[in-house]
Backbone bond lengths (Angstrom), bond angles and torsions (degrees), N, CA, C in turn:
res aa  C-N    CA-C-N  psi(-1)  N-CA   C-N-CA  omega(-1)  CA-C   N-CA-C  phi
1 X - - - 1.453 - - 1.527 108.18 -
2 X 1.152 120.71 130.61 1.277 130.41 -167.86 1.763 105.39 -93.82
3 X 1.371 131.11 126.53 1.700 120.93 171.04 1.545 113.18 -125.69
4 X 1.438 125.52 111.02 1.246 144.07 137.26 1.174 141.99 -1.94
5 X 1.029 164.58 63.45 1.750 143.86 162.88 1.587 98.81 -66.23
6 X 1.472 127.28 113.38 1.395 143.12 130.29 1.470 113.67 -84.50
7 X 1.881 94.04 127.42 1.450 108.22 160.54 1.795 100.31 93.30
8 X 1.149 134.48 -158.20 1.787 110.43 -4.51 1.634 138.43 -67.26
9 X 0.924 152.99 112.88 1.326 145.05 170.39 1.584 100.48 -56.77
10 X 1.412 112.14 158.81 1.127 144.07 136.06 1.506 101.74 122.55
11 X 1.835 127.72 -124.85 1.256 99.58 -157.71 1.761 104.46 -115.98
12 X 1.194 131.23 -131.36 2.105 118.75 -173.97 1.868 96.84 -130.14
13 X 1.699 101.39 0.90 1.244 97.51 168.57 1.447 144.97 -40.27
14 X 1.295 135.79 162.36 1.302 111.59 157.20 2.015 114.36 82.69
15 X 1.241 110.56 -156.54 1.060 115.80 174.70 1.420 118.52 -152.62
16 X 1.472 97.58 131.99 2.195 114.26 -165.67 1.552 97.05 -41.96
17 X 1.222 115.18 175.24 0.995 139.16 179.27 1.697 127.08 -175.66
18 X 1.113 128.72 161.19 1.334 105.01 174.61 1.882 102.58 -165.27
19 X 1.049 139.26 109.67 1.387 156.12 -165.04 2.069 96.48 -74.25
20 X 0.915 111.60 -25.65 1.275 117.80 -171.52 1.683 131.87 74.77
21 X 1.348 118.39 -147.25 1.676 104.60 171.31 1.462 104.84 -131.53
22 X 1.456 115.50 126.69 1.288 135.15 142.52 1.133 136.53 -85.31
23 X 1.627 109.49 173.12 1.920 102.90 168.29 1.367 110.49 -56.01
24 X 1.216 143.54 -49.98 1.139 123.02 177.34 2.151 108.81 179.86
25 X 1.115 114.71 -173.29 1.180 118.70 -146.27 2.048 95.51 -113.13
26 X 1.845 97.47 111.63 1.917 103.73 176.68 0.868 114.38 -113.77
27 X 1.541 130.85 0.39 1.316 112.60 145.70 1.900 106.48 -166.25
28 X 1.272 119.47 169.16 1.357 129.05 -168.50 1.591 99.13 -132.88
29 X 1.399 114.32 144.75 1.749 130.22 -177.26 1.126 102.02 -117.05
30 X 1.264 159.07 165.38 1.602 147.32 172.45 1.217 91.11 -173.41
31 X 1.727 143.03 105.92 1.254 129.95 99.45 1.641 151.61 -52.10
32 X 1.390 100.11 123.49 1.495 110.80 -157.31 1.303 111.83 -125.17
33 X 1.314 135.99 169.33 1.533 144.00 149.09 1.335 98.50 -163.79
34 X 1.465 123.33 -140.59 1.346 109.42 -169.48 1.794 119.56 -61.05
35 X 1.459 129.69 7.83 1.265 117.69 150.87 1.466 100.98 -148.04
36 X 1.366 125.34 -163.09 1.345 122.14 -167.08 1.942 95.75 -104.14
37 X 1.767 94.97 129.09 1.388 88.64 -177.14 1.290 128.53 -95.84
38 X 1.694 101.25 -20.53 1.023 82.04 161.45 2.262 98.58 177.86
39 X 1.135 115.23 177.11 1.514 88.36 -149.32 1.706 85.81 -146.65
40 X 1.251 100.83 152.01 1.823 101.73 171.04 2.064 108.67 -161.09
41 X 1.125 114.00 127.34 1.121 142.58 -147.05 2.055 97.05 -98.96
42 X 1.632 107.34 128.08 1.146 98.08 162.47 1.934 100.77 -130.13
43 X 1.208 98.20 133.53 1.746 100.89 -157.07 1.712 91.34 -110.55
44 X 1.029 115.33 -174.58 1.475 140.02 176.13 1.247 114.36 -109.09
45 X 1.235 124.79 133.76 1.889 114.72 161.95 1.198 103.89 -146.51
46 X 1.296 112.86 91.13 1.818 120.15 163.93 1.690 90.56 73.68
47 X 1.636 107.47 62.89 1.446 112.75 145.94 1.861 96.87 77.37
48 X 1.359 128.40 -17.78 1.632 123.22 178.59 1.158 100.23 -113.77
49 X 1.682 114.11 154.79 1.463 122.11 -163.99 1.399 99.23 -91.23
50 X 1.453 112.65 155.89 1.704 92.38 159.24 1.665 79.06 -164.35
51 X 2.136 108.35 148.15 0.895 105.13 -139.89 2.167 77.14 -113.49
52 X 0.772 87.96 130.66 1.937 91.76 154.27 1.585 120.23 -91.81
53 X 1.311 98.91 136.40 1.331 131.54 171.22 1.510 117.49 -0.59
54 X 1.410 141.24 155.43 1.056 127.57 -168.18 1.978 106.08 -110.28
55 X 0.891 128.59 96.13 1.719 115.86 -138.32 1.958 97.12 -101.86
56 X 1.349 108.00 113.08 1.790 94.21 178.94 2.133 80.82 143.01
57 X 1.785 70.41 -172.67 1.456 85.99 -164.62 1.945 97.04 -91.49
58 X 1.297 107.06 -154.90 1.751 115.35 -176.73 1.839 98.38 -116.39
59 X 0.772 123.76 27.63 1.398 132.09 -168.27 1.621 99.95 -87.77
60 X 1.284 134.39 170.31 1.346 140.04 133.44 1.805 121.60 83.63
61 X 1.559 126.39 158.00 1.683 129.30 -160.96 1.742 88.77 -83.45
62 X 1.452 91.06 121.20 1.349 106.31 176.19 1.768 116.44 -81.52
63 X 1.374 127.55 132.51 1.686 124.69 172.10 1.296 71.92 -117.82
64 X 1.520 87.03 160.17 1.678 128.37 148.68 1.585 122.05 -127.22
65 X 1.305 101.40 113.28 1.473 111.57 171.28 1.606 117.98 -82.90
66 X 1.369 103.87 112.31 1.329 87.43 171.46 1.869 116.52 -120.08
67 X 1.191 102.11 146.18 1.559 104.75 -169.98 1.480 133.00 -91.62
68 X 1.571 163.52 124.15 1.009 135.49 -119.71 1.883 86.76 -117.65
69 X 1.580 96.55 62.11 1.638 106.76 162.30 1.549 125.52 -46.06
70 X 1.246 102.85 113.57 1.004 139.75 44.12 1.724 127.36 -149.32
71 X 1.153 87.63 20.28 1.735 114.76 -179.75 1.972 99.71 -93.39
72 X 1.009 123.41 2.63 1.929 130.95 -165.37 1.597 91.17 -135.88
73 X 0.771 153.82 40.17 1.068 137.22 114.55 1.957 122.34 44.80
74 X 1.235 144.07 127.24 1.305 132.29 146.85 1.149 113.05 -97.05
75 X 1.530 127.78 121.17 1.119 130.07 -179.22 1.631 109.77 -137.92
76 X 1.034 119.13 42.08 1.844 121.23 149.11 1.860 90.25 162.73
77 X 1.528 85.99 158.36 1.755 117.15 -163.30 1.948 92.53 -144.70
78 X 1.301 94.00 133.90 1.186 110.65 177.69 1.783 111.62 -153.89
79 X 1.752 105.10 141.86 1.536 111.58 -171.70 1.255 114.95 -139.50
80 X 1.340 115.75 -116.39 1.566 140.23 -170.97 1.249 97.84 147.27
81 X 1.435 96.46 142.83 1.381 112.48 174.77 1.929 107.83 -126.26
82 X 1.176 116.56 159.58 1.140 140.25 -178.65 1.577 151.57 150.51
83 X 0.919 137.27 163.43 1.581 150.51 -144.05 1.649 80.81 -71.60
84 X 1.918 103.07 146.35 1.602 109.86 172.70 1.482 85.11 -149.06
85 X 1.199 99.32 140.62 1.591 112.42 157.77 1.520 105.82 58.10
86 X 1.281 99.05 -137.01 1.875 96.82 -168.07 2.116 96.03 -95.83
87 X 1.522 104.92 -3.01 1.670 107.97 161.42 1.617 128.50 -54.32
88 X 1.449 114.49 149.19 1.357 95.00 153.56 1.494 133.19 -103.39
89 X 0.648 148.34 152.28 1.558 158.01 -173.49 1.706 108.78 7.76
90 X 1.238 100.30 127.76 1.690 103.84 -161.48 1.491 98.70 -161.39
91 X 1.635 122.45 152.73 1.199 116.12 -153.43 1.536 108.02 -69.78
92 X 1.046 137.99 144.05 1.619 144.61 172.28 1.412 116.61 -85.89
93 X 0.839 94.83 -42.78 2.234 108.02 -179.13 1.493 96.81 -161.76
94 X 2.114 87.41 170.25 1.272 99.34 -174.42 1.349 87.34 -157.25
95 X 1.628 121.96 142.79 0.926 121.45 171.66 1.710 108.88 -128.68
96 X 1.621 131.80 147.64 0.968 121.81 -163.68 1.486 113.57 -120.93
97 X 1.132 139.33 129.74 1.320 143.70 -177.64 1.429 119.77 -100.23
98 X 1.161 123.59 128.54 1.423 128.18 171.00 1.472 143.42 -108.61
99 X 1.164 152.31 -111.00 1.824 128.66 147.72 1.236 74.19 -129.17
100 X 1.581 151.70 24.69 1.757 136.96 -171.98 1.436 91.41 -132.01
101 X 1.530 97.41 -66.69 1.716 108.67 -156.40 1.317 106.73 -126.13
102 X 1.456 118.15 -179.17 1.266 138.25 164.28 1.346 115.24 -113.05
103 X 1.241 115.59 136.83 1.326 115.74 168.08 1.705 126.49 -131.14
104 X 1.252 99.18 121.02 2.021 108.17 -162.41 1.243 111.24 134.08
105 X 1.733 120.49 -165.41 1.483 96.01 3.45 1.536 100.34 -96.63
106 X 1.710 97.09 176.36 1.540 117.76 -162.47 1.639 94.04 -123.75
107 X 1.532 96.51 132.43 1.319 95.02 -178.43 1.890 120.98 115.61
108 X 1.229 131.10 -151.37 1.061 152.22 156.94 1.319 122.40 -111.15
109 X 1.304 130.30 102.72 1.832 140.26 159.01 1.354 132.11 -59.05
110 X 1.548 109.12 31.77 1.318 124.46 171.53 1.614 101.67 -98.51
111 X 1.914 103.22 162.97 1.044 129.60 172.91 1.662 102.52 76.67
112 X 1.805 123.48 -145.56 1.206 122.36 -137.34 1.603 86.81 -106.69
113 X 1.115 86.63 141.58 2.112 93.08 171.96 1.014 120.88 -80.76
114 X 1.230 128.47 153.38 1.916 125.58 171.03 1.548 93.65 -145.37
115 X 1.328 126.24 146.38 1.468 154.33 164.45 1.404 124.57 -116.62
116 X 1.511 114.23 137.15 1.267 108.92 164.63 1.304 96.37 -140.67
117 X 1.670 120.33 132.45 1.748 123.49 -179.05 1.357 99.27 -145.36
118 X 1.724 121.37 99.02 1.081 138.71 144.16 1.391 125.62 -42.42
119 X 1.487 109.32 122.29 2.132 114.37 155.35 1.075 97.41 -99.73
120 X 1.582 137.01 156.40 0.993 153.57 112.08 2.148 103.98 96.09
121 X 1.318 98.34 19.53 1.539 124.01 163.98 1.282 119.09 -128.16
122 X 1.208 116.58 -166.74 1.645 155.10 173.26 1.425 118.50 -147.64
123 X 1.196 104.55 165.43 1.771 122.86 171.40 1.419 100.87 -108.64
124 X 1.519 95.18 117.43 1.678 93.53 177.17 1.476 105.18 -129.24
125 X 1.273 119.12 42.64 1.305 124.69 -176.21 1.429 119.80 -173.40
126 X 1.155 124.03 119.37 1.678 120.90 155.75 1.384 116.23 -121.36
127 X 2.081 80.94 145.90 2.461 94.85 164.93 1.212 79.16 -160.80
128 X 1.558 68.27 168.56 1.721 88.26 175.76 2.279 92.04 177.96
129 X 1.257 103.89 -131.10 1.061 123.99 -174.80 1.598 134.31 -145.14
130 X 1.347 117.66 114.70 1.587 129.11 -169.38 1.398 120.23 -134.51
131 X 1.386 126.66 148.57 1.153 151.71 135.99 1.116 137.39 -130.33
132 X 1.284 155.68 -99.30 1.341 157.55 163.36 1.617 105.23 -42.02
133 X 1.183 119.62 -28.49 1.681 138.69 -151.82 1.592 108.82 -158.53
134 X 1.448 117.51 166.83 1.415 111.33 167.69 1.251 110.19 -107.47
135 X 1.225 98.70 96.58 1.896 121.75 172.39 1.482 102.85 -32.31
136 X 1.322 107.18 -87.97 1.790 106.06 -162.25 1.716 99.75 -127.65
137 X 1.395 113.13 147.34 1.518 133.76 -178.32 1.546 113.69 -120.02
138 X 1.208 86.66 130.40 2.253 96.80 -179.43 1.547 87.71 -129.46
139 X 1.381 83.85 178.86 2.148 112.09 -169.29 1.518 96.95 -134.22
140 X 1.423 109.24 134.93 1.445 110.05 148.12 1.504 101.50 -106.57
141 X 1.519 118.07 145.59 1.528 108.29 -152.01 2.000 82.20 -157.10
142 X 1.388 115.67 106.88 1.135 156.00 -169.94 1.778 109.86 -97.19
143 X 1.488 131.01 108.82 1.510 138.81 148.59 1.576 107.85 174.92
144 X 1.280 89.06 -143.49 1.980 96.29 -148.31 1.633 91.98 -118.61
145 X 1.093 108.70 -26.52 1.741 112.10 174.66 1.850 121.41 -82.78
146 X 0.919 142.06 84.15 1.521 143.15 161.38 1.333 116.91 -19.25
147 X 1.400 113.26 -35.27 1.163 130.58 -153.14 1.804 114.42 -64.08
148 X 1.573 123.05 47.68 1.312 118.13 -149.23 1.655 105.12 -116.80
149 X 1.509 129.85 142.83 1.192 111.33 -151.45 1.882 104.88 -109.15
150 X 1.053 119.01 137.63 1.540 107.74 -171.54 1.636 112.73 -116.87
151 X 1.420 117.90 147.12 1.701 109.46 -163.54 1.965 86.38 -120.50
152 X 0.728 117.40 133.80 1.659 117.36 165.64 1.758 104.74 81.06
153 X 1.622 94.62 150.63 1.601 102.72 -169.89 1.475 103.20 -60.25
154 X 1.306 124.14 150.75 1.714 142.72 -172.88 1.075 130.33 -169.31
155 X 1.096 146.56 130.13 1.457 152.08 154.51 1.787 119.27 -44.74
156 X 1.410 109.41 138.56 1.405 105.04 -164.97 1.589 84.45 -141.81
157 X 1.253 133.39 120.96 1.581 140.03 129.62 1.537 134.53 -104.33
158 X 1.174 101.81 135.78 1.507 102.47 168.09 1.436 130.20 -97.00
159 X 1.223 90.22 145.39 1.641 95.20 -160.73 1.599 104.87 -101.97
């Protein structure tokens, strides 16, 4: 099995973070208004939930996505990033992809785009960087296919 680090996009605000890699991703929290405020991850690991950290400020209309794990799959995340207020560049929207549905987008679709669209994987991991807002967003991105398509400049390691 091959595992990924994509990204992070967006801006050096805030403070790193990183949720790590699990089996895979059961549900997503996202408060938003005009950018994403702030986001917290409940992943899978060998069939038990366990929830990561809630990363961002308390600001903004909260959704919850939840995914019909483990047959739903997340397999691509897509945003924009850019400058808000007296901040610099911090995520604007986020939109979420699944092997069923889409979900978004959430947020504001201004400024620079970034993509991530998995074949033959998942996203079983997020970090990046937050404070007031979620500054910058990365993927840990888990399968047997390479074959994954990327929109905007990013960092890629293999693990």
């Amino acid at each position: 099995m091959l595992s990924v680090v994509v990204g992070p996009w967006g801006g050096d605000g805030g403070s790193s973070w990183d949720d790590g890699s699990y089996s895979g991703v059961r549900e997503i929290t996202i408060c938003y208004g005009w950018c994403i405020d702030s986001i917290r991850v409940l992943y899978d690991k060998n069939g038990e939930p366990v929830s990561g950290d809630k990363h961002g400020g308390s600001g903004g209309q909260a959704s919850e996505i939840k995914l019909q794990y483990p047959e739903e799959k997340l397999i691509g995340v897509s945003g924009h990033y850019h400058p808000f207020w007296f901040c610099g560049p911090v995520i604007r929207s986020l939109t979420f992809n699944s092997n069923r549905r889409t979900f978004g987008p959430f947020g504001a679709q201004v400024g620079t785009p970034f993509s991530l669209t998995t074949d033959g994987g998942q996203i079983v991991g997020f970090q990046g960087r937050s404070g007031w807002y979620l500054d910058a967003i990365g993927f840990r991105w888990s399968g047997t296919d390479p074959s994954t398509k990327l929109l905007s400049p990013m960092v890629c390691t293999i693990l």
